[in-house]
Residue, then its C-alpha position, 0 to 999 in steps of 0.5 A: x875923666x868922668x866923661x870917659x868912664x860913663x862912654x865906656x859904660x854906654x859902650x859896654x851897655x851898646x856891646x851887653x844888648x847886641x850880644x843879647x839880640x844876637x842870642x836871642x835871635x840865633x835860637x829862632x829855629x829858621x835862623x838856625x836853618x839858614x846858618x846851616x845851609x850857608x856853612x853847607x855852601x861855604x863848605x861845598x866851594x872850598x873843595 
């Protein structure tokens, strides 16, 4: 039982730091660049 409640805490603290990098990243000007001409694209070939 132990066990189970500490690998879901590590799963948690896993999950809490990837959402942290991934915010962090996404407010970098050039990553915001990039996400926008990629949607241009996608929305350019769905016509």
């Amino acid at each position: 039982m132990i066990a189970r409640l500490l690998k879901g805490a590590v799963k948690g603290a896993v999950v809490g730091k990837v959402l942290q990098i991934a915010e962090r990243e996404l407010r970098k000007p050039e990553n915001q660049r990039k996400i926008k001409e990629g949607l241009r694209k996608v929305s350019r070939t769905r016509r």
